[in-house]
C-alpha positions as MATLAB code, in Angstrom:
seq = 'XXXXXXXXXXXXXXXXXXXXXXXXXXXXXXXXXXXXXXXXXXXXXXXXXXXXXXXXXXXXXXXXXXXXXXXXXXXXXXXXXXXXXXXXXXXXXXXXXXXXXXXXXXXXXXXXXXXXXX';
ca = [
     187.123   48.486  206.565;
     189.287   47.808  209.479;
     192.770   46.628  209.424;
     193.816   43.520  211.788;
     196.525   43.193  213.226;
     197.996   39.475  213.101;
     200.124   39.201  216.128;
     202.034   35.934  216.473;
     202.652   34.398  219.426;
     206.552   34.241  220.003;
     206.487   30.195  220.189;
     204.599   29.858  217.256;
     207.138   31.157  214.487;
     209.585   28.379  216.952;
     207.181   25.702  216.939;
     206.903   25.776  213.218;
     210.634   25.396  213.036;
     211.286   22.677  215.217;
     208.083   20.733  213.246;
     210.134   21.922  209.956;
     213.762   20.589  211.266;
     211.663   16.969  212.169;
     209.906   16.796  209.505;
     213.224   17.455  207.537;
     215.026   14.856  209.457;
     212.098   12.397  209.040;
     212.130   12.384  205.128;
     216.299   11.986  205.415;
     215.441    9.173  207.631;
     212.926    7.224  205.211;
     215.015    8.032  202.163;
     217.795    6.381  203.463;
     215.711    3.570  204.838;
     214.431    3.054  201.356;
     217.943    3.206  199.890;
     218.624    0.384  202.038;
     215.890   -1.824  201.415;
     216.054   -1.020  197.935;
     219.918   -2.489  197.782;
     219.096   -5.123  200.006;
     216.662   -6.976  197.352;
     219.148   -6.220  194.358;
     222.082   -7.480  196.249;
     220.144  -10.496  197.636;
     218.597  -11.261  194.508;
     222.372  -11.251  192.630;
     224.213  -13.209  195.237;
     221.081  -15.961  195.105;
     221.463  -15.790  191.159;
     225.182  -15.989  191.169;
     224.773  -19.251  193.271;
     222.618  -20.949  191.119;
     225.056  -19.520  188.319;
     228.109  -21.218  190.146;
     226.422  -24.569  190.406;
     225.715  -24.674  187.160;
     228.860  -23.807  186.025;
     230.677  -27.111  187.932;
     227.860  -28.911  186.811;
     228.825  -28.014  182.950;
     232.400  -28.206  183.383;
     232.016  -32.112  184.838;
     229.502  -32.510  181.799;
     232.527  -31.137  179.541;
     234.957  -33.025  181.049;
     232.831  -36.443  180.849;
     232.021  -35.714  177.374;
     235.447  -34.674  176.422;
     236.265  -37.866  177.603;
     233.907  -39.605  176.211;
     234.627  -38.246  172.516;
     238.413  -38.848  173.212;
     237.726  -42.738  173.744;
     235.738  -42.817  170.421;
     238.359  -41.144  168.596;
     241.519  -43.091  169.953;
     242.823  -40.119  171.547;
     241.165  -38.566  175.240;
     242.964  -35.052  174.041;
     240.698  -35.097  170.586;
     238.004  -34.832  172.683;
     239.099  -32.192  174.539;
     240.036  -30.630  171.924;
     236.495  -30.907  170.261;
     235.196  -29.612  173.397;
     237.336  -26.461  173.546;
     236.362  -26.037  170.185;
     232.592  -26.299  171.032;
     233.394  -23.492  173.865;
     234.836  -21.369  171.385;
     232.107  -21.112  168.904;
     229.793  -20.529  171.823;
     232.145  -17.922  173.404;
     232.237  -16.495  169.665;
     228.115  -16.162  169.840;
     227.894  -14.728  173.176;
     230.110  -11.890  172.237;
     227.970  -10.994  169.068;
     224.353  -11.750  170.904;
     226.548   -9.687  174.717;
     223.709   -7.172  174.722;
     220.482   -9.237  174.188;
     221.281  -12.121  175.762;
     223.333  -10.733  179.059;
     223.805   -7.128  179.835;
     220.030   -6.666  178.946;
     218.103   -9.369  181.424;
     221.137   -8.482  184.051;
     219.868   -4.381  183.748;
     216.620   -5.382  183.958;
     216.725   -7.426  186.903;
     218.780   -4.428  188.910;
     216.231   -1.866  187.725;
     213.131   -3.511  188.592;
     214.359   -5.050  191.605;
     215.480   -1.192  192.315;
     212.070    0.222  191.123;
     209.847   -1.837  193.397;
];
C-alpha cells in the first residue's frame, strides 16, 4: 500500500482560522443578543406589574381611608376607625409574613424565571 502525502495548501490552515475567529465572534454576538432580549421581557414585564401594583395600592389606601372614616362616624370618634383600620393592616401584615414564601417570593421567582427561560 502506498502512503499519501496530504499537503495543505498554505491558505487553508488560515482560512479555517479566520472562519473559527467569526464563528467565535458570531456566537459572542447572539449570546449577548439573547441576554438582552431575555432582560428586556423580565424588566418590562416587572415595571408593567409594578404599575398595576401602584394603582392598586392608592386605590386601597383611599378605600382605607373612606372606610376608616366611615367606621370613625359610626363609632363617635373618626380616629376609632382608623384605628380599626390599622389594626386590620396589622393582622394582614402579620399573615403575609407567615404565608412570605407561598404567597410572594414564590409567584415573583416564577415570573423572573420563566420570563428568563423563554
Amino acid at each position: 500500500m502506498e502512503v499519501q502525502e496530504v499537503k495543505e495548501k498554505p491558505g487553508a490552515i488560515s482560512d479555517l482560522f479566520q472562519k473559527t475567529v467569526g464563528y467565535s465572534k458570531t456566537t459572542v454576538e447572539l449570546a449577548k443578543l439573547k441576554g438582552l432580549h431575555t432582560t428586556t421581557k423580565v424588566v418590562t414585564t416587572l415595571v408593567g406589574r409594578g404599575t398595576v401594583v401602584l394603582v392598586l395600592t392608592i386605590f386601597f389606601i383611599m378605600v382605607s381611608l373612606g372606610a376608616a372614616y366611615w367606621i370613625g362616624e359610626i363609632l363617635g370618634k373618626i380616629y376609632y376607625g382608623l384605628f380599626i383600620v390599622a389594626g386590620f393592616y396589622l393582622v394582614v401584615a402579620v399573615i403575609l409574613f407567615f404565608f412570605l414564601d407561598n404567597w410572594i417570593k414564590k409567584p415573583i421567582e416564577d415570573i423572573i424565571i420563566s420570563k428568563a427561560l423563554e
